[in-house]
Backbone as CSV, one residue per row, in Angstrom:
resi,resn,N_x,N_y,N_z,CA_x,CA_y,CA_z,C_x,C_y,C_z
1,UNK,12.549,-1.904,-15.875,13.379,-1.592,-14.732,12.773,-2.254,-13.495
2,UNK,13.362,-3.107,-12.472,13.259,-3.685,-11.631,12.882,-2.783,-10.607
3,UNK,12.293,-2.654,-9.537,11.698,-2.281,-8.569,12.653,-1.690,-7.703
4,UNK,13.829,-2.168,-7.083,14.586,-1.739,-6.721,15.221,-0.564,-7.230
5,UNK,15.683,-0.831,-8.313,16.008,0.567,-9.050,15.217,1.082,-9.075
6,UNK,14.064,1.222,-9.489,13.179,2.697,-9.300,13.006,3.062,-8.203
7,UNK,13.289,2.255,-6.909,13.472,2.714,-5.333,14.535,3.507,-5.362
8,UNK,15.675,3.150,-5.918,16.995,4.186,-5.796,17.571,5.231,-6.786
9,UNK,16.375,5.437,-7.398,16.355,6.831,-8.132,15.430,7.524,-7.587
10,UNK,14.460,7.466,-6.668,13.654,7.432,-5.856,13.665,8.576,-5.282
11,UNK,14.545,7.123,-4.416,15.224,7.901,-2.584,15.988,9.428,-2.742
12,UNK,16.914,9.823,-3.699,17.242,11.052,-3.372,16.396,12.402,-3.589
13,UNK,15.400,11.808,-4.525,14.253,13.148,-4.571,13.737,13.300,-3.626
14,UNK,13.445,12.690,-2.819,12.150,12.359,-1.567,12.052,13.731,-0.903
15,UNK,13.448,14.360,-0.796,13.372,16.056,-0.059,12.676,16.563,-1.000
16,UNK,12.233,16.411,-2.194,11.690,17.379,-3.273,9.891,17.020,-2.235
17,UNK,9.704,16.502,-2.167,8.197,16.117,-2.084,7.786,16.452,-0.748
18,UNK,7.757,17.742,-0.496,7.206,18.353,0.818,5.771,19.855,0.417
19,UNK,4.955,19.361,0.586,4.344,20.591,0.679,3.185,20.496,2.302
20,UNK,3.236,21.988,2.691,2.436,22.686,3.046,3.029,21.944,4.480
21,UNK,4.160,21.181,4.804,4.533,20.926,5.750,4.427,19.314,5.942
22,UNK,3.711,18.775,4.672,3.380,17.058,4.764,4.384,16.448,3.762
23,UNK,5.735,15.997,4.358,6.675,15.066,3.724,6.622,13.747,3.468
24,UNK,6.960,13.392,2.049,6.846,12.182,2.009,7.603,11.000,2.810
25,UNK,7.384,9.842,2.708,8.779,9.085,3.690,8.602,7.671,2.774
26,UNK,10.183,7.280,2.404,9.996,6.093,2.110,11.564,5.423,2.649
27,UNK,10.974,4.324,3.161,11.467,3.621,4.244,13.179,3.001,3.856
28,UNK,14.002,3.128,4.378,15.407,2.095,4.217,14.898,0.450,4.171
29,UNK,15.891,-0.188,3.282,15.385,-1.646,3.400,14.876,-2.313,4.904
30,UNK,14.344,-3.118,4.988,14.654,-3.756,6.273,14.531,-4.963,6.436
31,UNK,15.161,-5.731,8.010,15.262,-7.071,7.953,13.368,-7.034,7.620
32,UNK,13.380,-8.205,6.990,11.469,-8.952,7.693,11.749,-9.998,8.101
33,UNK,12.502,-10.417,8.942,11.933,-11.290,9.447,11.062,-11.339,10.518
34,UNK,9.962,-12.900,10.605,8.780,-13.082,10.785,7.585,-12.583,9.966
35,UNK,7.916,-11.728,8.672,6.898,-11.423,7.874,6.012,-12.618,6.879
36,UNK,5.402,-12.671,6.306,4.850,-13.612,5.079,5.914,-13.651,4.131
37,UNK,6.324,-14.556,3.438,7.842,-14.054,2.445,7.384,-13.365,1.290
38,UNK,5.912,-13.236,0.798,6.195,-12.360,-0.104,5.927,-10.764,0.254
39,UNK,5.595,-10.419,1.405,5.607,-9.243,2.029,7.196,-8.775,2.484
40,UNK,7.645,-9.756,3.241,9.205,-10.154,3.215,10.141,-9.731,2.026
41,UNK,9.831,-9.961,1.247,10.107,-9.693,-0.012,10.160,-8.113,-0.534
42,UNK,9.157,-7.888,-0.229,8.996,-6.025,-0.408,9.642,-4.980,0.720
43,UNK,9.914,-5.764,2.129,9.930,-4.716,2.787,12.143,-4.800,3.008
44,UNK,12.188,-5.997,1.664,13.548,-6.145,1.904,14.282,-5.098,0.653
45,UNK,13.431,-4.314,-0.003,13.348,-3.512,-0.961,13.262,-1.970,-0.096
46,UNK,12.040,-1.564,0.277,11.572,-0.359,1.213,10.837,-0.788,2.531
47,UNK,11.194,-0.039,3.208,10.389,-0.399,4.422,8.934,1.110,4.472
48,UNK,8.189,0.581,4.340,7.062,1.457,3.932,6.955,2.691,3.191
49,UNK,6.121,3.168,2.973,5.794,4.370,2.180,4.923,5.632,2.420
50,UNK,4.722,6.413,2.388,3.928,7.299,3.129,3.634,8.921,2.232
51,UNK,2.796,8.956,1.489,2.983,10.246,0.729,2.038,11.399,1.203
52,UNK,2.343,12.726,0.734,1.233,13.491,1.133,-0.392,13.389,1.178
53,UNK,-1.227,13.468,2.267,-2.991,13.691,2.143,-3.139,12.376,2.428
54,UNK,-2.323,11.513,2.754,-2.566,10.000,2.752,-3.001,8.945,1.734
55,UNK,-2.684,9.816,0.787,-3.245,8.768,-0.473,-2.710,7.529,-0.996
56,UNK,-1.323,7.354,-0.243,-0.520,6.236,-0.280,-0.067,6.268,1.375
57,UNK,-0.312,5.022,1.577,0.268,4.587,3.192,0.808,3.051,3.425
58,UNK,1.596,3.118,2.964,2.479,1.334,3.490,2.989,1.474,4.926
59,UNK,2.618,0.515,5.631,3.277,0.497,6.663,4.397,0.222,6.922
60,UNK,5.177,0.562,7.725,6.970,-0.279,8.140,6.445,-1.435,8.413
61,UNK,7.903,-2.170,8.339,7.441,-3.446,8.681,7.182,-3.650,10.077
62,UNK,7.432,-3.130,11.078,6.764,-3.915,12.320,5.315,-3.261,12.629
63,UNK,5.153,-2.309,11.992,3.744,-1.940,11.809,2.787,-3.364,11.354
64,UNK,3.426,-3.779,10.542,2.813,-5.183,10.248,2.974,-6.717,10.743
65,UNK,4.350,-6.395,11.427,4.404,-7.516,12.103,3.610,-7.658,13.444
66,UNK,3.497,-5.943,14.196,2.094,-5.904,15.219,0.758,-6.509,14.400
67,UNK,0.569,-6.227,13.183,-0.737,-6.594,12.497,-0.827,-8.097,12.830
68,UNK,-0.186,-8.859,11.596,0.070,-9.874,11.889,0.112,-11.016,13.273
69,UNK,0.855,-10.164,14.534,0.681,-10.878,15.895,-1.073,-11.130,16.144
70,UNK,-1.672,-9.588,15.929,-3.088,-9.916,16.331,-4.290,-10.071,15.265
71,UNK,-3.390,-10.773,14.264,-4.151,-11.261,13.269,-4.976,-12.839,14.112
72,UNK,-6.457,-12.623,13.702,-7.091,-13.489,14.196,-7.513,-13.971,15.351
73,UNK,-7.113,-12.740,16.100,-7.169,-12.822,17.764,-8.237,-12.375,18.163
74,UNK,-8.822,-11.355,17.503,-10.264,-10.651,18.050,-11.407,-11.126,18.501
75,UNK,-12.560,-10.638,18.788,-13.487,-10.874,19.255,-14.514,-11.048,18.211
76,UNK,-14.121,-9.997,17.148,-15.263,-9.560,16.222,-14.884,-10.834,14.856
77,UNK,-15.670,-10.773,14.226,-15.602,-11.640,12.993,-14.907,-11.158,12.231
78,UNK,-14.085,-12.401,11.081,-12.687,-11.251,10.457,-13.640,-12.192,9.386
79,UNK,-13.966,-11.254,8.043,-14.517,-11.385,6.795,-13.451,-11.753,6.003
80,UNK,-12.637,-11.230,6.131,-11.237,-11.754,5.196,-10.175,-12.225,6.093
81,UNK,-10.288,-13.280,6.698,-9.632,-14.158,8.002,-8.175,-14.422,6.848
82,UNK,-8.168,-14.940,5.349,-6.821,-14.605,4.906,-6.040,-13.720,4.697
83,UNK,-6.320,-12.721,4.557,-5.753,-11.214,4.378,-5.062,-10.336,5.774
84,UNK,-3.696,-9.817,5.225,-2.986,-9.400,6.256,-3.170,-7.886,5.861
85,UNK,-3.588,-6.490,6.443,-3.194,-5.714,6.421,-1.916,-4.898,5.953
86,UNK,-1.364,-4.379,5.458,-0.079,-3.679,5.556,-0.370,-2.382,4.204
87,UNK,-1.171,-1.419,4.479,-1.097,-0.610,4.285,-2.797,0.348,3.616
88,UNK,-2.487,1.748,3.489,-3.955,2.097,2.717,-4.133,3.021,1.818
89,UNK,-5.515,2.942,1.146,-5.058,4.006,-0.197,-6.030,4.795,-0.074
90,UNK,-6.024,6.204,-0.168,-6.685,7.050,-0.602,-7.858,7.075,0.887
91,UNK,-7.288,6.699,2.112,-7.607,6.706,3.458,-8.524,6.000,3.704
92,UNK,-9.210,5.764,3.016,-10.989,3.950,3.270,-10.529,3.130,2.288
93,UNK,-9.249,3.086,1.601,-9.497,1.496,1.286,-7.929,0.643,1.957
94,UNK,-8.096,-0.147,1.984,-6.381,-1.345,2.577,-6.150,-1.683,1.788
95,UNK,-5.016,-1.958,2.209,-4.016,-2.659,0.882,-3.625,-4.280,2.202
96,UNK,-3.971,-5.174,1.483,-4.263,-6.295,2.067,-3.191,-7.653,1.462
97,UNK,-2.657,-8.568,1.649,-1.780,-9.500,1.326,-2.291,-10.808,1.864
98,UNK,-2.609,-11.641,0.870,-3.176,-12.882,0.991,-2.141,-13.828,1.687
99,UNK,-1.876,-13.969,3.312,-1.082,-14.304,4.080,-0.588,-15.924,3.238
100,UNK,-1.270,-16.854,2.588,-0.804,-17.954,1.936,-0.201,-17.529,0.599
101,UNK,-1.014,-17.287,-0.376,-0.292,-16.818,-2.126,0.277,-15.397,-2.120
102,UNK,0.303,-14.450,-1.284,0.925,-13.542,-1.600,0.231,-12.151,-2.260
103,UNK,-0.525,-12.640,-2.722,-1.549,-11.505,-3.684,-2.208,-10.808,-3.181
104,UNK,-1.929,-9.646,-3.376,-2.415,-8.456,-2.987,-3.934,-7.976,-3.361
105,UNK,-4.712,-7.652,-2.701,-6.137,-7.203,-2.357,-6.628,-5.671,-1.991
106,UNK,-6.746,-4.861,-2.854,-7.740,-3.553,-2.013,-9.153,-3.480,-1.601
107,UNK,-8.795,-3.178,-0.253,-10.576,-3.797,-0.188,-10.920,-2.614,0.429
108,UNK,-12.372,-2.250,0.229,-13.032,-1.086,0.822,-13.221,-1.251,2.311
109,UNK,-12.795,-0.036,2.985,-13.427,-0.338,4.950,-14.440,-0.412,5.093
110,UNK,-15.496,0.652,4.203,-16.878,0.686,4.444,-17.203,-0.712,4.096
111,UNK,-17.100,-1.568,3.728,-17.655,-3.110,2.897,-16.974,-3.647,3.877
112,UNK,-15.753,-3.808,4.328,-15.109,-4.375,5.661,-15.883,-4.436,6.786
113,UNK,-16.189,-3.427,7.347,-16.870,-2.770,8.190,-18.423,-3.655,7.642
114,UNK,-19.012,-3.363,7.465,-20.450,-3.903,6.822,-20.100,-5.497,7.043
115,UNK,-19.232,-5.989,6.103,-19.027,-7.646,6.247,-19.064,-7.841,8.199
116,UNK,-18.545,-6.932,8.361,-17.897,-7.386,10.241,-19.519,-7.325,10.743
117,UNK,-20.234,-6.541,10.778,-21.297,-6.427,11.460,-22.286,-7.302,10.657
118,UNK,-22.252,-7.513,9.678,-23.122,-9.039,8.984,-22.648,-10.098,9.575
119,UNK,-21.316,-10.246,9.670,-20.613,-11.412,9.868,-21.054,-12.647,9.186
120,UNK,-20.448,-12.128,7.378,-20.138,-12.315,6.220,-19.306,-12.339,5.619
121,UNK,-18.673,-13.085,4.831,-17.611,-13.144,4.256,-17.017,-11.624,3.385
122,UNK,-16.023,-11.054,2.951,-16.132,-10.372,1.991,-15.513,-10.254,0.694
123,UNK,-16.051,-11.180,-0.419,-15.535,-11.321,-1.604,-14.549,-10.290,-2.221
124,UNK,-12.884,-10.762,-2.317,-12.082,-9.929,-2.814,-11.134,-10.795,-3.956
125,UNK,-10.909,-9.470,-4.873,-9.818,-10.151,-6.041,-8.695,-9.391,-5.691
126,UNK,-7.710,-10.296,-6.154,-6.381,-9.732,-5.857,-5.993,-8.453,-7.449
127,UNK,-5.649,-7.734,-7.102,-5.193,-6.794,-8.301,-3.388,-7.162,-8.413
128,UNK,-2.745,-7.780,-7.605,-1.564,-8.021,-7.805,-0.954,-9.678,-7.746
129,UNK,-0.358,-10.396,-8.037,0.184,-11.155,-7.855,1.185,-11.445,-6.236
130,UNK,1.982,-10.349,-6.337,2.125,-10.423,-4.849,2.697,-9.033,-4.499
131,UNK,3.561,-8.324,-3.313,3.276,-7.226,-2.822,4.626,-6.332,-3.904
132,UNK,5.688,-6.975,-4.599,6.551,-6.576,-4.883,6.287,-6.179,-6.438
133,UNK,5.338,-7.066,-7.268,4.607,-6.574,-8.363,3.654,-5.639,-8.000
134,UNK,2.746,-5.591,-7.087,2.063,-4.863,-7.026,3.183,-3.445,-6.527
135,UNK,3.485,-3.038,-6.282,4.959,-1.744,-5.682,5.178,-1.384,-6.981
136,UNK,5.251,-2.052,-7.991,6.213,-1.992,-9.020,5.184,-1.616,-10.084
137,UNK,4.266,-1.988,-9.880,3.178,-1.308,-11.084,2.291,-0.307,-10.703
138,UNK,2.081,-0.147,-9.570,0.922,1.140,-9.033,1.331,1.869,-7.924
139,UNK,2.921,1.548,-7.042,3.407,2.974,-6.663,4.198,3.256,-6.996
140,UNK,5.091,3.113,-8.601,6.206,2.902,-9.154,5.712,2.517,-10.547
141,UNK,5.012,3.110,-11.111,5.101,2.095,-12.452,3.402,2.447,-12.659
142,UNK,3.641,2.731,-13.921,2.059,2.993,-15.040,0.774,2.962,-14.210
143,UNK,0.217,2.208,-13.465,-0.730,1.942,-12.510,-1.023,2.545,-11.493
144,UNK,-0.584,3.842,-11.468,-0.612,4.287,-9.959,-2.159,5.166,-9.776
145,UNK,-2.512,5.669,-11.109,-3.613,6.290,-11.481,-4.247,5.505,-11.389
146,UNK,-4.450,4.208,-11.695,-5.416,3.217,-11.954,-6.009,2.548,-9.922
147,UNK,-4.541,2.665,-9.362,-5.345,2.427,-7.827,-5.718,3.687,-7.637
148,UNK,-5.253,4.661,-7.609,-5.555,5.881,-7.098,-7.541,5.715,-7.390
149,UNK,-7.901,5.937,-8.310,-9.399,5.504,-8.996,-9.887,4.515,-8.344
150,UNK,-9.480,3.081,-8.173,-10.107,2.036,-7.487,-10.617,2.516,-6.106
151,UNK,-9.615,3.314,-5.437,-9.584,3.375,-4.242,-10.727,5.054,-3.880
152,UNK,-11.299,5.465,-5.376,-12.231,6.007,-5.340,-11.798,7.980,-6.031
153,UNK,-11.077,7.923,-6.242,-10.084,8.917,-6.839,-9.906,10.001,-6.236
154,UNK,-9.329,10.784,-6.406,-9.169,12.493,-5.935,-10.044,12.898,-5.793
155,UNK,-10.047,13.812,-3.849,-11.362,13.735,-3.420,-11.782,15.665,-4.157
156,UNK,-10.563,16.177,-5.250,-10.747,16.758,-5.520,-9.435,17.401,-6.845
157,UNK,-9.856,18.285,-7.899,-9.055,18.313,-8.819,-7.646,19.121,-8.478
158,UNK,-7.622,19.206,-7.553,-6.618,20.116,-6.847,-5.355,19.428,-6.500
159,UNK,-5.995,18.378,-5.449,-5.468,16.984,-4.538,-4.633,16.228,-5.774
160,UNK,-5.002,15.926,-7.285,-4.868,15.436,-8.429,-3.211,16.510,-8.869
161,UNK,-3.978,17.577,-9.120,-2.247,18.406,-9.614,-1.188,18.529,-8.879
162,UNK,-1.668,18.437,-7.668,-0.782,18.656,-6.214,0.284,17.171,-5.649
163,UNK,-0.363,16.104,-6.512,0.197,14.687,-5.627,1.332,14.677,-6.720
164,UNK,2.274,15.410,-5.621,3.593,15.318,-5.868,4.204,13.580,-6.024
165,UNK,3.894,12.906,-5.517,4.594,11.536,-6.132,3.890,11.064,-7.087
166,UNK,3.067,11.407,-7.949,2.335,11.206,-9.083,3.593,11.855,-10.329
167,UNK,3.548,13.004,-9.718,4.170,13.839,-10.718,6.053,13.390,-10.585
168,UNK,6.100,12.923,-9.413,7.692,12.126,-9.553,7.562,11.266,-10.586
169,UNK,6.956,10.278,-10.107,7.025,8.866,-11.459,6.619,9.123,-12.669
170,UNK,5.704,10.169,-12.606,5.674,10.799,-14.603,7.232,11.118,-14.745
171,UNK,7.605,12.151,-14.027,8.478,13.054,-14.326,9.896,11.938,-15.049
172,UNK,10.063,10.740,-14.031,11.075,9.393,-13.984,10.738,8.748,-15.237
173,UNK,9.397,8.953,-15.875,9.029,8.166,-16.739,8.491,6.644,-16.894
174,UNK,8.231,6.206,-15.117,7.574,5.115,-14.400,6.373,5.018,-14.558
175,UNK,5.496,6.234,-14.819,4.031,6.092,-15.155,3.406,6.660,-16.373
């Protein structure tokens, strides 16, 4: 099943996924233009994502198109000078898009952070091909456990039974 469709079997549960007052949000298509096209690409699908405890955070797209403007503008040293921001997992790691190929990167802040004050490069592999495979396999699709873990896992077994969009895409049969 294509990505899209699992966006629009999605969208009408989304009222199901409220606890303790923290709703999920996932975004209406939107234009991108001025985005990277394969970010472009995803946000012409959803325009960000946002689930309870922060364990998933995509940004809207002009969240990223602000990124993007002051991409490379700073003062401080950028360790991953290719990598665009647009979103984070499990609250210290990014979800990063290789502004030329498209391929998606999670990279740790603490190691971000560290590279910036070395002002050092910081060696990253892409876990996705580009942002619309990556959507489609780990916030939508079998993989979602597998970033959830990269990104250092449930900061507790509770946080784990409770992540209601975990238990959507089992429930859909996506993971």
């Amino acid at each position: 099943m294509e990505l899209a469709a699992k966006v629009a079997l999605v969208r009408p549960r989304m009222g199901e996924l409220e606890r303790n007052g923290w709703a999920h949000e996932l975004g209406e298509p939107a234009e991108a233009e001025g985005l990277p096209p394969a970010l472009a690409d995803l946000y012409r699908v959803f325009d960000g994502l946002s689930t309870r405890m922060g364990l998933i955070d995509l940004f809207a797209a002009d969240d990223v198109l602000a990124e993007l403007g002051k991409h490379g503008t700073g003062d401080l040293h950028d360790p991953v000078p290719q990598l665009l921001q647009f979103g984070n997992v499990c609250y210290s790691f990014t979800l990063c898009t290789d502004i030329d190929s498209g391929a998606v990167h999670l990279v740790d802040a603490d190691a971000l952070v560290e590279a910036i004050e070395q002002g050092g490069p910081l060696p990253t592999e892409p876990i996705a091909p580009n942002p619309v495979a990556f959507a489609d396999a780990f916030l939508f699709g079998p993989r979602y456990r597998e970033l959830i873990d990269l990104a250092g896992g449930y900061q507790t077994p509770e946080d784990e039974e409770e992540d209601e969009w975990r238990l959507l895409i089992e429930e859909l049969d996506f993971a």
